[in-house]
C-alpha positions as CSV (number, residue, x, y, z in Angstrom):
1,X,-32.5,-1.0,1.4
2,X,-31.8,-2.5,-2.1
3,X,-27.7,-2.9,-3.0
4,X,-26.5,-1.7,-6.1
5,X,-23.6,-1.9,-7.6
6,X,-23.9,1.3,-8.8
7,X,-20.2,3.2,-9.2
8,X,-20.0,6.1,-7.3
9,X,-18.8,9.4,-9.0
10,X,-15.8,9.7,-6.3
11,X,-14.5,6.9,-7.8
12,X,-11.3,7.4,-9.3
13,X,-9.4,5.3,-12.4
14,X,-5.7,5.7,-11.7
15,X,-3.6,5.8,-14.8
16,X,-1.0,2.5,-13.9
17,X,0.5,0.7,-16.8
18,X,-1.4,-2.5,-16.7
19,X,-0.2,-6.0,-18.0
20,X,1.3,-8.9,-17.5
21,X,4.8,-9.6,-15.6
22,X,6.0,-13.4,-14.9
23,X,7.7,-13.2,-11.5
24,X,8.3,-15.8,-8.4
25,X,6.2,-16.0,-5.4
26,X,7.7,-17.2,-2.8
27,X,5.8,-18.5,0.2
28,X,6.4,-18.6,4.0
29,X,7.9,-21.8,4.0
30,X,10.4,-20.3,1.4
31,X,9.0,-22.5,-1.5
32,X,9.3,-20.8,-4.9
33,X,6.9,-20.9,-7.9
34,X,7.0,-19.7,-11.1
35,X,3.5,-17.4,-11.8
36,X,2.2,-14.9,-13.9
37,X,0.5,-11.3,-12.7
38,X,-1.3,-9.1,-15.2
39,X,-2.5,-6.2,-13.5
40,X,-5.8,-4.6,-15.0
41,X,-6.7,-1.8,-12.7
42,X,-6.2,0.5,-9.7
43,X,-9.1,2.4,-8.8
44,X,-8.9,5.1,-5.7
45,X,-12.1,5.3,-3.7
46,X,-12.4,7.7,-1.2
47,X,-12.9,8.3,2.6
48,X,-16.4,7.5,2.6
49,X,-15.8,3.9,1.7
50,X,-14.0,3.5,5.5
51,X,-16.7,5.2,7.1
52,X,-19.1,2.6,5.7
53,X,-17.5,-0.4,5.6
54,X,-16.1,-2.7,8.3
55,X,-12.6,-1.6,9.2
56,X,-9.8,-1.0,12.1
57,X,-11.0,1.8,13.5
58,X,-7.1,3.6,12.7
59,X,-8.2,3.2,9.2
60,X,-11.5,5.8,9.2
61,X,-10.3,8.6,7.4
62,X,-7.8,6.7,4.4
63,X,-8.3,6.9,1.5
64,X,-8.8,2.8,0.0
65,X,-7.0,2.1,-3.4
66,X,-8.4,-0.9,-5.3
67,X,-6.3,-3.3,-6.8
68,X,-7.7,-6.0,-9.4
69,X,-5.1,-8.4,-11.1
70,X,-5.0,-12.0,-12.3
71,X,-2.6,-14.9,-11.3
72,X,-1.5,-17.6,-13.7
73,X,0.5,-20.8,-12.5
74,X,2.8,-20.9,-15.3
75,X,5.1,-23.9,-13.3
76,X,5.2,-27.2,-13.3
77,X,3.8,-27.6,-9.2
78,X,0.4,-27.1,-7.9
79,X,0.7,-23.9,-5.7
80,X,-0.8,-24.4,-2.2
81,X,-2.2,-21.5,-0.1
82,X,-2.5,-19.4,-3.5
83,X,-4.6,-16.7,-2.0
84,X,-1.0,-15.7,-0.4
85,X,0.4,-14.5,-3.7
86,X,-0.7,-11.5,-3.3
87,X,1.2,-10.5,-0.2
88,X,4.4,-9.9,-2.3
89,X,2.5,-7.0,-3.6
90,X,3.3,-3.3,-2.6
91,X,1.4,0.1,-3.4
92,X,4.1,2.8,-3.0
93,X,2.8,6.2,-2.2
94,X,4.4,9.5,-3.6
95,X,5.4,9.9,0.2
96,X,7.6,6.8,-0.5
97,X,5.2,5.0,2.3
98,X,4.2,2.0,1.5
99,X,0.3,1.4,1.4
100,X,-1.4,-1.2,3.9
101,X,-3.1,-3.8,2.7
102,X,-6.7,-3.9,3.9
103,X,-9.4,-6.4,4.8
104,X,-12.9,-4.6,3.9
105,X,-16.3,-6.1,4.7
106,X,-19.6,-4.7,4.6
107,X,-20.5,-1.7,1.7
108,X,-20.5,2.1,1.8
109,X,-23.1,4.1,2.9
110,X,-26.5,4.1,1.0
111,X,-25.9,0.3,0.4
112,X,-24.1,0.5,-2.8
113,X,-21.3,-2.6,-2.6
114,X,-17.3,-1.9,-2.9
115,X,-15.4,-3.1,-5.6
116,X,-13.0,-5.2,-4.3
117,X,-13.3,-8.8,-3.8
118,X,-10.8,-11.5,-2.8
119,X,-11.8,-14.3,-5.0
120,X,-8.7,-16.6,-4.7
121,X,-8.9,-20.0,-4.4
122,X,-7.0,-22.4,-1.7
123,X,-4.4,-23.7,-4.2
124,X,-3.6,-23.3,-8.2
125,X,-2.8,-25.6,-10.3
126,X,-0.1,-25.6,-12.8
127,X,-1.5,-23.5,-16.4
128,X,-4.6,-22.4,-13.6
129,X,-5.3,-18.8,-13.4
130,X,-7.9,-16.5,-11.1
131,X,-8.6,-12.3,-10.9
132,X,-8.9,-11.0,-7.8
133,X,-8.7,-8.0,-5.9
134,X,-6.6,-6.2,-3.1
135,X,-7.7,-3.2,-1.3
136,X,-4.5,-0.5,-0.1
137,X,-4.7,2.4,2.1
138,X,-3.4,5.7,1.8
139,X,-3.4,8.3,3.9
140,X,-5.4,11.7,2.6
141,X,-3.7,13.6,0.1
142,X,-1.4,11.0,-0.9
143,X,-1.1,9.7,-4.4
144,X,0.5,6.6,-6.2
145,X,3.6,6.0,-7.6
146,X,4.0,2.6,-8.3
147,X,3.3,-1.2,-7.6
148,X,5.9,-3.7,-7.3
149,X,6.1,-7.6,-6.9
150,X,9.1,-8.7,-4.7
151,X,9.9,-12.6,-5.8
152,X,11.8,-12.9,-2.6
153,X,9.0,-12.3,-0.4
154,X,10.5,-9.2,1.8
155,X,9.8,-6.0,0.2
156,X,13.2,-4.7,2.3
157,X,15.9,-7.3,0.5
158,X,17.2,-7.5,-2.9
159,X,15.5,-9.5,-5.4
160,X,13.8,-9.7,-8.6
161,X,11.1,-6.9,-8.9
162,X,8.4,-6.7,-11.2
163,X,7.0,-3.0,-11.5
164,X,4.1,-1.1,-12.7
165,X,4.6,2.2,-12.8
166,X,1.6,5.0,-12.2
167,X,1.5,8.0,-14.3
168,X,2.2,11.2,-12.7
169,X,3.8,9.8,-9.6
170,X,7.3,10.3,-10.0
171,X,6.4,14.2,-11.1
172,X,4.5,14.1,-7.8
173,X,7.2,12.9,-6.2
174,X,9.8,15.1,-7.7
175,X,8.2,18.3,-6.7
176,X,8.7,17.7,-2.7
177,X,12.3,16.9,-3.4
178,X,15.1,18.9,-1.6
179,X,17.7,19.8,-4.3
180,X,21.4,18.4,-4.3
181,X,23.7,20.4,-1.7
182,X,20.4,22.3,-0.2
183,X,20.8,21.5,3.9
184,X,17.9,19.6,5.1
185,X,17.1,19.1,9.4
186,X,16.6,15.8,10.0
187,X,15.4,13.9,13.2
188,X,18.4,12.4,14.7
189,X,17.3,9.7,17.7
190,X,20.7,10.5,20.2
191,X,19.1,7.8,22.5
192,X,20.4,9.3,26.3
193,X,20.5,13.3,24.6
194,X,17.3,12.9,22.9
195,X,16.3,13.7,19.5
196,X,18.4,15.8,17.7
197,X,17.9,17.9,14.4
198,X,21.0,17.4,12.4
199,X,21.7,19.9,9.3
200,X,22.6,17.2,6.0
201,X,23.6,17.8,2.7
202,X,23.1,14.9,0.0
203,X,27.1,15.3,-1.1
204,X,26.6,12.9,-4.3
205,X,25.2,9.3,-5.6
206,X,28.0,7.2,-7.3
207,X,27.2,4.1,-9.1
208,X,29.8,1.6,-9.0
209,X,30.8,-2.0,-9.8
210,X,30.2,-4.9,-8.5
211,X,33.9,-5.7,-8.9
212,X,34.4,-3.2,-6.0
213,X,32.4,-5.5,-3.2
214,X,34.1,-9.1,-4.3
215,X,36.4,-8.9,-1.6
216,X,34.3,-7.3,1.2
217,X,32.6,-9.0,4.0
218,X,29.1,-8.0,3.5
219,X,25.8,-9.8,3.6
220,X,24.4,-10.0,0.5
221,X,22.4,-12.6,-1.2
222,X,22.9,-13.9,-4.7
223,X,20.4,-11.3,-6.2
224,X,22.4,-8.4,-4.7
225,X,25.4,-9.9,-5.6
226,X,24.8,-9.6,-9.6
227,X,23.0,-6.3,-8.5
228,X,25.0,-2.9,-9.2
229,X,26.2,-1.1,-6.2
230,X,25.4,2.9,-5.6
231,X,27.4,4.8,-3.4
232,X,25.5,7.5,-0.8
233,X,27.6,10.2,0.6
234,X,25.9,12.3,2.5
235,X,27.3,15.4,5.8
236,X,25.9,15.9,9.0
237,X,26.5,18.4,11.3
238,X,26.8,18.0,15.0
239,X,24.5,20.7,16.8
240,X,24.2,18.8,20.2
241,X,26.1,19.9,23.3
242,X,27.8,16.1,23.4
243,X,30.3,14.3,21.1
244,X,27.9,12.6,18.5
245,X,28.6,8.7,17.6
246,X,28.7,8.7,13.5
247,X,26.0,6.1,12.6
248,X,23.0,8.2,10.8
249,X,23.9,6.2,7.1
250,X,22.1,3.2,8.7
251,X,18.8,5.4,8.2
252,X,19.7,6.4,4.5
253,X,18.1,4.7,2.0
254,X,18.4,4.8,-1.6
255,X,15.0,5.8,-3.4
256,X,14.2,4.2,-7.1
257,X,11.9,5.3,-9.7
258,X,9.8,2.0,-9.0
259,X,9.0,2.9,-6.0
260,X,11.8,1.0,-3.7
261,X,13.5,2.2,-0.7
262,X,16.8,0.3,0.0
263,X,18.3,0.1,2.4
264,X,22.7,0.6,3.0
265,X,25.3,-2.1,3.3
266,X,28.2,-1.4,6.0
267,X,31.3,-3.9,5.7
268,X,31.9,-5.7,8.9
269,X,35.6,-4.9,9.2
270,X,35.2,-1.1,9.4
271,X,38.6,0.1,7.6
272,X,37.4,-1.8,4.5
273,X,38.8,1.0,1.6
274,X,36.0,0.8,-0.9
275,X,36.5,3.4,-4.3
276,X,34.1,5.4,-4.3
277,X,32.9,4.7,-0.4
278,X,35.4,5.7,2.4
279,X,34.7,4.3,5.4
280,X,37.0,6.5,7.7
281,X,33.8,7.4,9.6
282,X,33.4,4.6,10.9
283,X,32.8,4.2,14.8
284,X,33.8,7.7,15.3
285,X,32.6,10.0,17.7
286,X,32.1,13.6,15.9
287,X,32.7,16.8,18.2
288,X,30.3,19.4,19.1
289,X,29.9,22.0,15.4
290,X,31.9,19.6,13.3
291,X,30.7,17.2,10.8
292,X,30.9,14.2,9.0
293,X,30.5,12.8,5.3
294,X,29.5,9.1,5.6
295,X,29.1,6.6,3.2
296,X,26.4,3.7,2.3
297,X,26.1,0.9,-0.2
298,X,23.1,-0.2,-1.9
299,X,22.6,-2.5,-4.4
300,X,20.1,-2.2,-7.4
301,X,19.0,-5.8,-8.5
302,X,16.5,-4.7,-10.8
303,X,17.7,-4.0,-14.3
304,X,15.2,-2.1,-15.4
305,X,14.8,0.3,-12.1
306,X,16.9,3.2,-11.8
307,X,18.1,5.3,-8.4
308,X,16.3,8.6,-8.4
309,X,16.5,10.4,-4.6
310,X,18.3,9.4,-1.6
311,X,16.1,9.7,1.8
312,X,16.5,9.8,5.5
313,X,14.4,8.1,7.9
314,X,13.5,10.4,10.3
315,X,13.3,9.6,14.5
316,X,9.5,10.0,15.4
317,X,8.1,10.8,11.9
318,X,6.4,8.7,9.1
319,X,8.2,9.0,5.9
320,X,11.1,10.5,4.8
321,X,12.8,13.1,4.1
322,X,14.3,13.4,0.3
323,X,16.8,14.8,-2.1
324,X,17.1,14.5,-6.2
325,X,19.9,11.8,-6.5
326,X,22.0,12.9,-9.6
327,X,24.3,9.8,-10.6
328,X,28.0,10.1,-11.4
């Protein structure tokens, strides 16, 4: 049967703000360079793109996303292996997963072709540019909040990030969000008693200064350190039959409206006084129907992003559960 590259109506033009962003890739060998990214679209296609094309057999039933951008070497060096810049690219979903980046061969069914291509060359050179195009999966039902660009090259650490936001996704967002003070069960892995369901509360989100951490023993890199800290508190309650060891704020992370999830900071000397931040939880063991308020750091290095839910990484589940994070 003839190909054509005739769009199919399920195709769907998301509303991201396009344009351009200079940002650092940095490769696997750690090697910096200064580029360019202008994003021009993100289409969604739909199920029946999987089904057709030649994919993981874990992916049938996602839903692709389609991302097309162009690089520019704006540096002085010739940029080998520049058909990795891409992989400091993320596609956050409004269930604060992030999407995975697909390889997608063959065409949907009735022969019409996908439209996503990875056009990029082996290396760049310097004031060189190419479009290309990434293909994300969601699963069903879930939309788009955002893309980012990590210069680092881990999505996880602090760094510069570039962002382009999608329209509608934080109002997406915010209407699955558990209010302030509302008690929330999460999944609590108790390693030899199991999996427990802990009742939290989110108790408040403090911003801080980065004044407070100059004297703490924490591992931070130079980003973080010019980043401004945020202070999680958050109360759990121990329903188990057992003493409970305090250590759940290592699964809290601190949601942005860009789309980030970071994660918390814990001094190494564990009767640090922080303002803001007490630490007296630390290495406790909590009773059986008491609780405890702990206490996280993270650090915002991104000027222009902005804290907006706190989350907790359940045992055994995708995602995360979420609250609205008012600041104070």
């Amino acid at each position: 049967m003839e190909r054509t590259a005739e769009r199919p109506a399920s195709w769907t033009d998301l509303p991201v703000r396009t344009g351009a962003r200079s940002v650092v890739y940095t490769d696997t060998d750690h090697r910096s360079y200064e580029i360019r990214i202008t994003v021009k679209s993100l289409v969604r296609g739909s199920d029946e793109d999987m089904r057709g094309a030649r994919v993981d057999e874990e992916l049938k039933g996602t839903v692709p996303h389609y991302l097309t951008f162009e690089v520019t070497n704006t540096g002085r060096k010739k940029i080998p292996a520049a058909y990795m810049a891409d992989s400091n690219f993320a596609l956050n979903g409004t269930d604060w997963e992030r999407g995975e980046e697909v390889h997608v061969s063959g065409g949907r069914p009735g022969g019409s072709d996908l439209p996503c291509a990875d056009t990029a060359p082996e290396t760049l050179a310097p004031g060189d540019s190419y479009d290309t195009c990434v293909t994300y999966a969601l699963p069903e039902g879930v939309g788009v909040l955002s893309l980012t660009y990590n210069a680092d090259g881990y999505l996880d650490e602090g760094g510069a990030v570039a962002t382009w936001p999608v329209e509608g996704g934080l109002e997406a967002v915010s209407a699955e969000l558990a209010e302030p003070g509302d008690v929330v069960r999460v999944r609590w892995d108790a390693r030899e008693d199991g999996v427990l369901e802990l009742p939290a509360t989110l108790v408040s989100v403090r911003r801080g200064s980065a004044a407070d951490l100059a004297r703490l023993d924490l591992d931070l890199n130079e980003n973080e350190r010019r980043g401004v800290p945020y202070y999680v508190s958050v109360t759990y309650t121990n329903t188990g039959p057992k003493d409970l060891y305090a250590d759940q704020a290592d699964h809290v992370r601190l949601l942005t409206e860009g789309g980030r999830q970071i994660p918390g900071k814990t001094p190494f000397v564990l009767d640090t006084e922080i303002p803001g931040c007490p630490s007296d939880w630390v290495a406790r063991t909590i009773p059986p129907g008491d609780s405890v308020t702990e206490c996280s750091i993270h650090l915002v290095t991104d000027a222009g992003d902005k804290p907006f839910a706190v989350g907790f990484a359940e045992a055994g589940r995708p995602g995360l559960v979420a609250w609205r994070a008012p600041v104070h």
